[in-house]
C-alpha positions as CSV (number, residue, x, y, z in Angstrom):
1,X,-15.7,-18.9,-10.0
2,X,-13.1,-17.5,-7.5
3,X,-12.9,-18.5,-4.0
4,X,-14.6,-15.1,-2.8
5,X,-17.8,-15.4,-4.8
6,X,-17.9,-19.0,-2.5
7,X,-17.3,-17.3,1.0
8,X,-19.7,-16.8,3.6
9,X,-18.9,-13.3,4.3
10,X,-20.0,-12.2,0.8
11,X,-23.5,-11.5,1.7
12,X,-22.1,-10.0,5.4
13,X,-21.4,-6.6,6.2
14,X,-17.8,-6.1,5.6
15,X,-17.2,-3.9,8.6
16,X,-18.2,-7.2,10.8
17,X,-14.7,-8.3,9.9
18,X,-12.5,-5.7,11.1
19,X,-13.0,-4.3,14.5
20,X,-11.6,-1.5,15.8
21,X,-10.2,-2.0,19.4
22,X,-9.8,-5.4,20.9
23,X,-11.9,-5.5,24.0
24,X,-16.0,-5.1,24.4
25,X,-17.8,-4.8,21.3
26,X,-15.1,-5.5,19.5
27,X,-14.5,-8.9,20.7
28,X,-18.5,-9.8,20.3
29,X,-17.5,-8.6,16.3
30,X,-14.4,-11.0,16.1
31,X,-16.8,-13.8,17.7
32,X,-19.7,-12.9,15.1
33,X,-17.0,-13.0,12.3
34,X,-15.5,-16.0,13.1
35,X,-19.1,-17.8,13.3
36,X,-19.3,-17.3,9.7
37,X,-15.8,-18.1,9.5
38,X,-16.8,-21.5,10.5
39,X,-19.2,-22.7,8.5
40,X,-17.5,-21.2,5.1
41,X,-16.2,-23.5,2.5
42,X,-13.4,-21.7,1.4
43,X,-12.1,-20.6,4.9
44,X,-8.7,-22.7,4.3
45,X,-8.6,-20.6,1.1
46,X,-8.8,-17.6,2.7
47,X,-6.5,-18.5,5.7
48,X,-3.9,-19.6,2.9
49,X,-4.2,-16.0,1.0
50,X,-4.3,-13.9,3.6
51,X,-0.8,-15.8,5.3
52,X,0.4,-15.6,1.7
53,X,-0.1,-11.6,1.2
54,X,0.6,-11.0,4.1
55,X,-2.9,-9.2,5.3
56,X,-2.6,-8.2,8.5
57,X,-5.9,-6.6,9.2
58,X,-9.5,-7.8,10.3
59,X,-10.5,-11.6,10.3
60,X,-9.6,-13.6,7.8
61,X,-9.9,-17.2,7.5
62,X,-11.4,-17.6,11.0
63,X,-8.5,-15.9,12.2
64,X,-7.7,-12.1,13.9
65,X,-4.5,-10.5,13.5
66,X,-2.6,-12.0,16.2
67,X,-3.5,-15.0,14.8
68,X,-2.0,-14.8,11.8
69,X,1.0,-13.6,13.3
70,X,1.4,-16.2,15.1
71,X,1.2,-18.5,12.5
72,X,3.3,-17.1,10.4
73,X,5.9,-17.3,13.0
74,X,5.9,-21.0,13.6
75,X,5.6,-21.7,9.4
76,X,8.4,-19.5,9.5
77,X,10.8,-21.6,12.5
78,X,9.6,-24.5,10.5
79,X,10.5,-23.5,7.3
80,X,13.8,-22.2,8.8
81,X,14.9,-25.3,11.0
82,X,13.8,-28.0,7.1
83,X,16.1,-25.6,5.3
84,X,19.3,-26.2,8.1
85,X,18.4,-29.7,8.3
86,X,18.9,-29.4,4.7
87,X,21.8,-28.3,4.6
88,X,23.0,-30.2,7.2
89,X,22.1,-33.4,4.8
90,X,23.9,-32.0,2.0
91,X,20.4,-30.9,0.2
C-alpha cells in the first residue's frame, strides 16, 4: 500500500489543497487543508516527497508554498555549512 492510499486527503476534494490567492477565502482553504493535514498518518511522508520533488504548489504535508520554501532553504544552509565543515576536517 503506498503512502497516498494512507492519507487523509484521499477522500477530500482535491481543490481544498490548492488555493488560488493568498488572502480571504483562500486562507480559510489553507486552514481547512491543513486540519486534515494534522490528523494524517503519513503527513511526514508527504512533507518529505513533496521537499524531495520539489512540489511547489498547494498544501502538502501540512505545509503552503512558502512553507516549503522556507524549509528548503535552511536544509539547504545546513547541508551547505556540514559539507564546509567537512572539508574543513579533511572529510
Amino acid at each position: 500500500m503506498s503512502w497516498q492510499e494512507q492519507a487523509a486527503c484521499r477522500t477530500e476534494d482535491p481543490e481544498l489543497f490548492f488555493p488560488v490567492g493568498q488572502s480571504g477565502s483562500a486562507n480559510l482553504q489553507v486552514q481547512r487543508a491543513k486540519e486534515i493535514c494534522a490528523r494524517c498518518p503519513v503527513k511526514q511522508t508527504c512533507l518529505s516527497d513533496a521537499l524531495d520533488s520539489a512540489n511547489t504548489s498547494g498544501v502538502w504535508g501540512g505545509t503552503t508554498e512558502e512553507e516549503r520554501r522556507t524549509i528548503r532553504r535552511r536544509t539547504g544552509r545546513r547541508r551547505s555549512a556540514a559539507a564546509g565543515q567537512a572539508s574543513r576536517d579533511g572529510g
